[in-house]
C-alpha positions in Angstrom: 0.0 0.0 0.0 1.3 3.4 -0.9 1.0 5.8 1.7 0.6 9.8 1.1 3.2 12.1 2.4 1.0 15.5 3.1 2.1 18.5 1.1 2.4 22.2 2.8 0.3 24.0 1.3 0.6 26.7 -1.3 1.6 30.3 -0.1 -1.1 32.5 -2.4 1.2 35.8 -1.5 4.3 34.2 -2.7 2.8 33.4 -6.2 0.7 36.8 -6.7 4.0 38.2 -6.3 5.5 36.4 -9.0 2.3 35.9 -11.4 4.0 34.1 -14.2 5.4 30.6 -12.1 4.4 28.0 -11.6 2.3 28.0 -7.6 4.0 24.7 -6.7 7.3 25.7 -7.0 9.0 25.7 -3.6 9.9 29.2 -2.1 13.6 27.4 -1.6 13.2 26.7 -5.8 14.7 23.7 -5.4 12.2 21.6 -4.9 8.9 20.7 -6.6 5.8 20.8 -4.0 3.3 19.4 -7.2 5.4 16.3 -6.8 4.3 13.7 -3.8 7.8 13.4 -3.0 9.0 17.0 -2.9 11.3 16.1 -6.3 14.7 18.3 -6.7 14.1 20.7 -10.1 17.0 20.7 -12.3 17.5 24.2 -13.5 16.7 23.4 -16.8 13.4 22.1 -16.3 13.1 25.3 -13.3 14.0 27.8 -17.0 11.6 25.9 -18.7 8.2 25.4 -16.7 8.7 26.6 -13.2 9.7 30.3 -14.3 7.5 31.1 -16.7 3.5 30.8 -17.8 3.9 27.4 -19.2 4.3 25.4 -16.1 0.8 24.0 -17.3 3.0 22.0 -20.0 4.7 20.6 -16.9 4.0 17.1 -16.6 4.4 16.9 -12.8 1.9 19.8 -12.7 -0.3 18.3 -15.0 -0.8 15.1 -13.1 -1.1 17.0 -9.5 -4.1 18.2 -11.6 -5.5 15.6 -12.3 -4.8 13.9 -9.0 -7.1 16.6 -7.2 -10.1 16.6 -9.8 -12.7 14.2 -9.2 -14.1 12.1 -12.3 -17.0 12.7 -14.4 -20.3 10.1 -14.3 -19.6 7.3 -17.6 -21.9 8.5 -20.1 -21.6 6.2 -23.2 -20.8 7.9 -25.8 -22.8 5.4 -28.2 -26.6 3.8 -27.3 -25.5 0.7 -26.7 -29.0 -0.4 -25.5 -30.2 -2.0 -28.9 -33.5 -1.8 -30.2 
């Protein structure tokens, strides 16, 4: 069983600050708070998606996303009740 390890949470003054970055980047920027493990950012990947406004192309971001959404109801997308 994998067990959770409980993220701070994000400081909203920090990141109105600094509009264009991505909100889970640490205030240290070394690590990445999106990540469940608090994963070290290269300073590559830091130029690239923390920095700037397209940290939504980051996948760590992206799947802290969609951890936190909830899902949809099925709907088929086909009747599938013949007739």
């Amino acid at each position: 069983m994998t067990r959770l390890i409980p993220l701070p949470l994000v400081d909203r003054e920090a990141v109105k600050k600094v509009p264009n970055r991505c909100p889970h980047l640490a205030t240290s920027q070394a690590h990445c708070k999106a990540s469940f493990s608090g994963l070290p950012v290269s300073p590559e990947r830091r130029h690239h998606f923390c920095e700037t406004e397209d940290y939504d192309l980051c996948g760590i971001f992206l799947a802290r996303i969609l951890r936190q959404s909830s899902a949809l109801p099925y709907t088929a997308a086909v009747d599938t009740r013949g007739r």
